[in-house]
N, C-alpha and C positions, 0 to 999 in steps of 0.2 A: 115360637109358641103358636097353636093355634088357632085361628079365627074361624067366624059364623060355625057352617056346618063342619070344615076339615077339625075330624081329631086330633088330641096330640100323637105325636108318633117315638113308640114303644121299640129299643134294640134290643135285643134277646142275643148275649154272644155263646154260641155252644161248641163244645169239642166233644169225644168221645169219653170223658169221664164222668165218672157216677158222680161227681160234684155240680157238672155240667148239668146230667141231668135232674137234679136236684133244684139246681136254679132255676130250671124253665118251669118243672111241675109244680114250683111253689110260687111263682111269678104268675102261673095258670091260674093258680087256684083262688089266687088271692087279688089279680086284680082282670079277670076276664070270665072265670065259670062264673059267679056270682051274676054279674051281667047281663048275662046272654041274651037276648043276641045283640045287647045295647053295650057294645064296649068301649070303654072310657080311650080307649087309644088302637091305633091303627099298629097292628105287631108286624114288625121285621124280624125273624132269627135267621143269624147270621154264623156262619163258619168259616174259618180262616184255616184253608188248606194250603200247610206249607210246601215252598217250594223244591221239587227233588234235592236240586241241587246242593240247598243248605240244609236238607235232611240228613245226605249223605256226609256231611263234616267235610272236612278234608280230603285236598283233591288228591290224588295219588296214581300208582298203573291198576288198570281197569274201572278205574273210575266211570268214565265213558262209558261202558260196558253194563254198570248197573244202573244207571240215573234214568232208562226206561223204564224199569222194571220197577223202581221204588217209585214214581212218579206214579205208573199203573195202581201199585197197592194205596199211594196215597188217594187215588179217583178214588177207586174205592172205597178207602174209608170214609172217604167227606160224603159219598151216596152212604153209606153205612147212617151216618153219624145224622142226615137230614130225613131220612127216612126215618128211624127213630122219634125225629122231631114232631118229626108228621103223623106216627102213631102218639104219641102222646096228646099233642093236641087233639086229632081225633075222639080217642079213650074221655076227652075232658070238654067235647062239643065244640071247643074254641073250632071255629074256622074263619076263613078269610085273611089268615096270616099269609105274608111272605117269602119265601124259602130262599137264602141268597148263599152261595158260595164265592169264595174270592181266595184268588192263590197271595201269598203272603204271610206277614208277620203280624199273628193277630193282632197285637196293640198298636199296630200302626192299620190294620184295616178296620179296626173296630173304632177309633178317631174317625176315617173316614168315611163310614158307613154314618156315623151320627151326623158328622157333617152335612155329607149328602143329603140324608133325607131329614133334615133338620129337627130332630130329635129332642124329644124333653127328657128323656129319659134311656139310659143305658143299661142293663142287668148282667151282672156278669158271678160266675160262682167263685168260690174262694177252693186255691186246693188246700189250705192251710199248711201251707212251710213254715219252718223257723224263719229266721234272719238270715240263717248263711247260706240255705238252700235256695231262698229268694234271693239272696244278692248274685248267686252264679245262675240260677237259671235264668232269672227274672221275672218278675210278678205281673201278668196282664192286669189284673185287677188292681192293684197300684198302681202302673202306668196310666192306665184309664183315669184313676180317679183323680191325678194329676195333673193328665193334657186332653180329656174330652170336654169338648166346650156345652154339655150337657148335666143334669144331676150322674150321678153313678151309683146304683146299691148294686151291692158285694153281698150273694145269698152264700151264708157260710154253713155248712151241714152239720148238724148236730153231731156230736160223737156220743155214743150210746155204749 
């Protein structure tokens, strides 16, 4: 938690989905535009760029051969996907946020990330799966909400 001047400190986990982005702009709107420029907590968002390797599944012949190439597209996407970040807070005057990339397994960088910067708070979107599509993909936002040693909301999108 914290003390005198230091805010509390705010995790924002984002990927490239419209759920993702979902969560940051209504994380924005509701606890930092209102604010401004007096924000209730110090913002981190945070991307969890996975690695080639286990991108690619399974090892096989040519394996080797592509784990450049999907590693390149994944830079990419994780600039894709922080620049985005970085327009929207923009768009919503937030500034003085964070911008952090980290190669990995988001629900294990996204523990860590709270860890680190000692966190009250974690925000993470919901893709809304059933049961059987989260038990094989696996659910960040359930993960999280069961091993971050912080609160966890789960901004889930309206279906319209």
């Amino acid at each position: 938690m914290a003390t005198g001047e230091e805010k509390a400190v705010m995790v924002v986990g984002i990927d490239e989905s419209e759920q993702s982005t979902y969560a940051l702009e209504w994380t924005l709107d509701r606890f930092f535009a209102p604010y401004a420029p007096n924000y209730p907590f110090q913002l981190f968002i945070v991307h969890a760029k996975p690695n080639a390797v286990s991108a690619v599944g399974l090892a096989g012949p040519g394996t080797a051969e592509v784990v450049p190439y999907v590693d390149s597209n994944l830079k990419h996407m994780a600039a894709r996907v922080i620049e985005m970040a970085k327009g929207i807070c923009q768009s919503k005057s937030v500034h003085g946020a964070v911008f952090e990339v980290f190669e990995g397994d988001a629900r294990s960088i996204l523990c860590d990330v709270v860890d680190k910067h000692h966190a009250s708070l974690l925000v993470v979107g919901s893709h809304g799966y059933g049961a059987i599509k989260r038990a094989v993909l696996g659910s960040v936002s359930d993960y999280c909400a069961h091993h971050a040693h912080c609160s966890v909301m789960i901004v889930k999108k309206p279906k319209i």
